[in-house]
C-alpha positions as CSV (number, residue, x, y, z in Angstrom):
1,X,8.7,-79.9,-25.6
2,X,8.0,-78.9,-22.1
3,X,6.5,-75.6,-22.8
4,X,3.7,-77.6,-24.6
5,X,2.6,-79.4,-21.5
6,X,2.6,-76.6,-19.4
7,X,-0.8,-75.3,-17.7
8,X,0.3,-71.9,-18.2
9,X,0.9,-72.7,-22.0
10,X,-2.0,-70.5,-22.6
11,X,-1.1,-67.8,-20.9
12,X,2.2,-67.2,-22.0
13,X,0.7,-67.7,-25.4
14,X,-1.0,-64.4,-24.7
15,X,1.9,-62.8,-23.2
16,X,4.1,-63.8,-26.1
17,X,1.1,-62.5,-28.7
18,X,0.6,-58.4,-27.2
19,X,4.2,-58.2,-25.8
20,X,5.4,-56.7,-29.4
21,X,2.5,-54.1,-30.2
22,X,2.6,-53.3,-26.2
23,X,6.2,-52.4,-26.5
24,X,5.5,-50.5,-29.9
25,X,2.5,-48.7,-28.7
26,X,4.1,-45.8,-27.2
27,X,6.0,-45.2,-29.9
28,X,5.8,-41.3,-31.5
29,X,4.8,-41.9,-35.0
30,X,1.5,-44.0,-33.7
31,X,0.9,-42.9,-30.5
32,X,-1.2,-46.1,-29.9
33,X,-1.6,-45.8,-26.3
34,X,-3.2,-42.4,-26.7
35,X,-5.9,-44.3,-28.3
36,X,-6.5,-46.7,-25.6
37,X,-9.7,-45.0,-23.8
38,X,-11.4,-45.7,-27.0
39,X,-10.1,-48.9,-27.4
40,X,-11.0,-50.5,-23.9
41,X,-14.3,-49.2,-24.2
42,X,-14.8,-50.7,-27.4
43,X,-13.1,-54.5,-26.0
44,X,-15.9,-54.0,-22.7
45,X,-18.4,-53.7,-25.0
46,X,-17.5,-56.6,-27.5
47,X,-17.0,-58.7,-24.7
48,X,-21.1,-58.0,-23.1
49,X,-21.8,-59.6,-26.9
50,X,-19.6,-62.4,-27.3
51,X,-18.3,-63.2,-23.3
52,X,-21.9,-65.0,-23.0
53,X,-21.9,-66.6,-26.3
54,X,-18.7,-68.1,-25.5
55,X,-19.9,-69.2,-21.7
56,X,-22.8,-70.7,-24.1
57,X,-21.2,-72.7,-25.8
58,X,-18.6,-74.3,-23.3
59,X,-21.7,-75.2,-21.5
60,X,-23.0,-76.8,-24.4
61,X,-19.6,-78.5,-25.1
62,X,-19.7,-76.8,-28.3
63,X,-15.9,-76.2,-27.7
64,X,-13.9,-77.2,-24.7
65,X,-10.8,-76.3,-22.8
66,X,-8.1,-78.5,-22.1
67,X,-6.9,-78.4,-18.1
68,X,-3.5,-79.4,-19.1
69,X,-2.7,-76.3,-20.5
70,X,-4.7,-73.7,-18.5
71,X,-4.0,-72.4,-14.8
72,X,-7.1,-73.8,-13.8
73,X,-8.3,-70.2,-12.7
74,X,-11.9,-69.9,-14.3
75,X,-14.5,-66.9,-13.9
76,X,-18.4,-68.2,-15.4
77,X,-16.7,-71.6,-16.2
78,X,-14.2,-70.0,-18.5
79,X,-10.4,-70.5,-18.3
80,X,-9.0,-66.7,-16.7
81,X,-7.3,-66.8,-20.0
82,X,-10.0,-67.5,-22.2
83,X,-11.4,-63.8,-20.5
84,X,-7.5,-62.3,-21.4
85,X,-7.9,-63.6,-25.4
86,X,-10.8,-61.5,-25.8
87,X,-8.5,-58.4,-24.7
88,X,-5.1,-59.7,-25.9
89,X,-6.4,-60.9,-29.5
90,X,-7.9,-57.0,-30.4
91,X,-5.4,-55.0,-28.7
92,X,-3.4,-56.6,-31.4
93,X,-5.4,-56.4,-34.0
94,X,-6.2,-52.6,-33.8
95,X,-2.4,-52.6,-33.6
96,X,-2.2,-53.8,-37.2
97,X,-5.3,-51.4,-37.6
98,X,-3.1,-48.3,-36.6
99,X,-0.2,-49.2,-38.2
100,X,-2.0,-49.7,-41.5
101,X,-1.8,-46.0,-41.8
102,X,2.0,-45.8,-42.0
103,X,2.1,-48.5,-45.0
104,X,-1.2,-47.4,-47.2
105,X,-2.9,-44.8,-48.2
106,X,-6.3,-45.9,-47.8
107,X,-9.5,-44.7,-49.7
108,X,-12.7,-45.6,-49.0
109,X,-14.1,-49.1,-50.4
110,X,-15.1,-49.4,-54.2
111,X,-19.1,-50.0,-54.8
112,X,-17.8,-53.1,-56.0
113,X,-16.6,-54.0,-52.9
114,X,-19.5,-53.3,-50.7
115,X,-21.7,-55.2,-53.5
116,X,-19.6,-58.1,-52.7
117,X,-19.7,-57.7,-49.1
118,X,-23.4,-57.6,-49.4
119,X,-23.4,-60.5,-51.5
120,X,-21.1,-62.6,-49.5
121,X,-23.5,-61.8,-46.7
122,X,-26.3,-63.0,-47.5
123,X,-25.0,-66.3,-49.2
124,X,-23.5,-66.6,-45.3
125,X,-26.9,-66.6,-44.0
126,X,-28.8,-68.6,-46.3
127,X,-25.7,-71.3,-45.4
128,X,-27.0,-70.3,-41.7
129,X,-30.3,-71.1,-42.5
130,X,-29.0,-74.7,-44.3
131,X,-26.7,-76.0,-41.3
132,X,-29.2,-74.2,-38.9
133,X,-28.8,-77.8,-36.8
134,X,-25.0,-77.0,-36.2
135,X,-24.6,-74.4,-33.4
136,X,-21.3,-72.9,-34.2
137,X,-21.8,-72.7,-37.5
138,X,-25.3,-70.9,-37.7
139,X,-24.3,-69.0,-35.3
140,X,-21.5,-66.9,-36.6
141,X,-22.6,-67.4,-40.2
142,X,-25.5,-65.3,-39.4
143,X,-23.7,-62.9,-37.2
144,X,-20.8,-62.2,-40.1
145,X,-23.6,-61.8,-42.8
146,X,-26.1,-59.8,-40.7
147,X,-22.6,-57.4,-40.2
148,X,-21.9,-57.8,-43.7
149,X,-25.4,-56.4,-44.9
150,X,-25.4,-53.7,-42.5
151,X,-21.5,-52.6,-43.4
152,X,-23.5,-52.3,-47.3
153,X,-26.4,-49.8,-46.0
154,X,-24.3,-47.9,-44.0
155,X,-21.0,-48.2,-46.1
156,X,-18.4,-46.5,-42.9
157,X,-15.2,-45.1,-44.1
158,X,-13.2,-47.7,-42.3
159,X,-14.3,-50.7,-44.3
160,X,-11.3,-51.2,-46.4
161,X,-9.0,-49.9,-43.8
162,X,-10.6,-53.2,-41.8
163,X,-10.5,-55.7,-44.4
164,X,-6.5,-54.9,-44.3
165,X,-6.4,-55.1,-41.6
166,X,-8.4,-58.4,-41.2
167,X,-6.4,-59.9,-43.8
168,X,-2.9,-59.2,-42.0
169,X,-4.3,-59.9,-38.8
170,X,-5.2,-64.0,-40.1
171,X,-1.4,-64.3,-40.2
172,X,-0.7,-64.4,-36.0
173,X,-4.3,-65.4,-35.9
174,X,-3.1,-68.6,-38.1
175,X,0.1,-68.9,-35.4
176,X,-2.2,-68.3,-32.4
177,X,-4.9,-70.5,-33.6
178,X,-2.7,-73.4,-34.4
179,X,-1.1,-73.9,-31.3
180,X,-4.4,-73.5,-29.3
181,X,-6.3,-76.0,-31.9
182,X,-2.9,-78.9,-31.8
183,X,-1.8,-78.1,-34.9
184,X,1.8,-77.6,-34.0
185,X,1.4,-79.9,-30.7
186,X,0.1,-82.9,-30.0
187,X,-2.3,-82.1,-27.7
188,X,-4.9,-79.1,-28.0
189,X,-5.9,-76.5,-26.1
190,X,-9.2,-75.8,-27.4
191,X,-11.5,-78.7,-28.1
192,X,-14.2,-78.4,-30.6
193,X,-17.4,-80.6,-31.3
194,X,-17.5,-81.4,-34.7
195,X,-20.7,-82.0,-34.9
196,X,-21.7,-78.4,-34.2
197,X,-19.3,-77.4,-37.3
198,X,-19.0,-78.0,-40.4
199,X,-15.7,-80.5,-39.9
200,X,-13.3,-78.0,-42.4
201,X,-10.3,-77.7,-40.7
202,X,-7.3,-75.8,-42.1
203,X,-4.4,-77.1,-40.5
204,X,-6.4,-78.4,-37.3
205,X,-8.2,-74.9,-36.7
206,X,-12.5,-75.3,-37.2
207,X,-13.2,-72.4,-40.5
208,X,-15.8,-71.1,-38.4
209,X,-13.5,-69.7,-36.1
210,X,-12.2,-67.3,-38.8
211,X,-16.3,-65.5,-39.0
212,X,-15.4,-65.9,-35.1
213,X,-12.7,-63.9,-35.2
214,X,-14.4,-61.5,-37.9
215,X,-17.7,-61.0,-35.5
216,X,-15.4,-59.9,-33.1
217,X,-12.7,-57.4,-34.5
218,X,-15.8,-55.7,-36.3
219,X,-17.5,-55.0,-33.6
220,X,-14.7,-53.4,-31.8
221,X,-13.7,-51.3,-35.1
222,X,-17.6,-50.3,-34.9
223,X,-17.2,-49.4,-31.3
224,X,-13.6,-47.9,-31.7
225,X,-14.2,-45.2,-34.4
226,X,-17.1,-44.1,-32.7
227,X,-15.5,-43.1,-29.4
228,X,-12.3,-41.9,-31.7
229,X,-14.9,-39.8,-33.6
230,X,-16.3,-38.5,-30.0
231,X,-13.2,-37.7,-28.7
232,X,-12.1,-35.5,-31.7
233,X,-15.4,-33.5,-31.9
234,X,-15.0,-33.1,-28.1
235,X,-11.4,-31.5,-29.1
């Protein structure tokens, strides 16, 4: 198809992914875009964590982007659009956050549950610690079970509100994912080194991006319910 081997495929890839919780976010019962001082200062300071990870490893060809499908507009050596997924990809998430509200009532996580957040953490960095010679996977193996440890010592009140959330939010990540990674195209967007991962793919997507993905919604949850918490004790 056409739309496939256009340089703006990325883009409108974007567009196509916030153009529903946009629409939706000025809606009465969730108010979303009342919400959105917190949120953007919670996406700014994400992106001072992972913005130079990511020009990091597109130096080190640890992933790629394909000029075929980007506008060939770059800032640091990253694809303008590469900047816009790190805004697009948790507007929409926190979305699904919000909304959670309307379809569960949430209580905070079981000891169980942090026990096995813990646990799952450090298993993720000893793994670090084993495949310590490929980048991407140390990397966010270590960041998702350094997170995970810390989400057991504090134990916030949003945990399993974000594990909902996470899992709901791997459906469009899935979608988005796959067209980026080839999976429903020929060609791909993103281009990975497999040496730097571990070489699981499901469909064509690398498994590390999924701790990717986790390392970056938590910290902008972190962020988020702090400034929320700020602005109501202001009020």
């Amino acid at each position: 198809m056409e739309l496939f081997e256009h340089n703006y495929f990325y883009f409108l890839l974007l567009a196509l992914s916030i153009s529903f919780p946009l629409l939706r976010s000025f809606e009465d019962k969730l108010s979303y875009y009342k919400k959105w001082s917190a949120l953007f200062q919670a996406i700014f300071i994400m992106m001072l964590v992972h913005i130079p990870i990511d020009i990091v490893f597109t130096k080190l060809q640890i992933w790629s982007f394909n000029n075929d499908y980007v506008s060939g507009l770059y800032l640091f050596k990253l694809p303008i659009e590469e900047w816009l997924f790190f805004i697009v990809i948790p507007f929409c998430c926190v979305f699904i956050y919000e909304s959670i509200n309307y379809f569960f009532t949430i209580q905070k996580a079981s000891r169980l549950n942090y026990i096995t957040s813990v646990l799952t953490g450090i298993i993720l960095i000893v793994l670090s610690l084993v495949y310590y010679n490929k980048t991407y996977t140390s990397t966010y193996f270590s960041l998702s079970g350094i997170i995970l440890v810390l989400i057991y010592l504090y134990k916030p009140l949003w945990w399993k509100k974000f594990q909902i959330m996470f899992l709901f939010s791997l459906i469009p990540f899935f979608i988005v994912n796959g067209f980026l990674t080839g999976s429903f195209t020929e060609n791909a967007v993103v281009l990975y080194d497999d040496q730097q991962n571990l070489g699981i793919r499901i469909l064509n997507i690398p498994m590390e991006d999924i701790f990717y993905c986790f390392n970056i919604l938590v910290l902008v949850v972190v962020v988020y319910e702090y400034r929320l918490s700020k602005i109501l004790s202001v009020k």
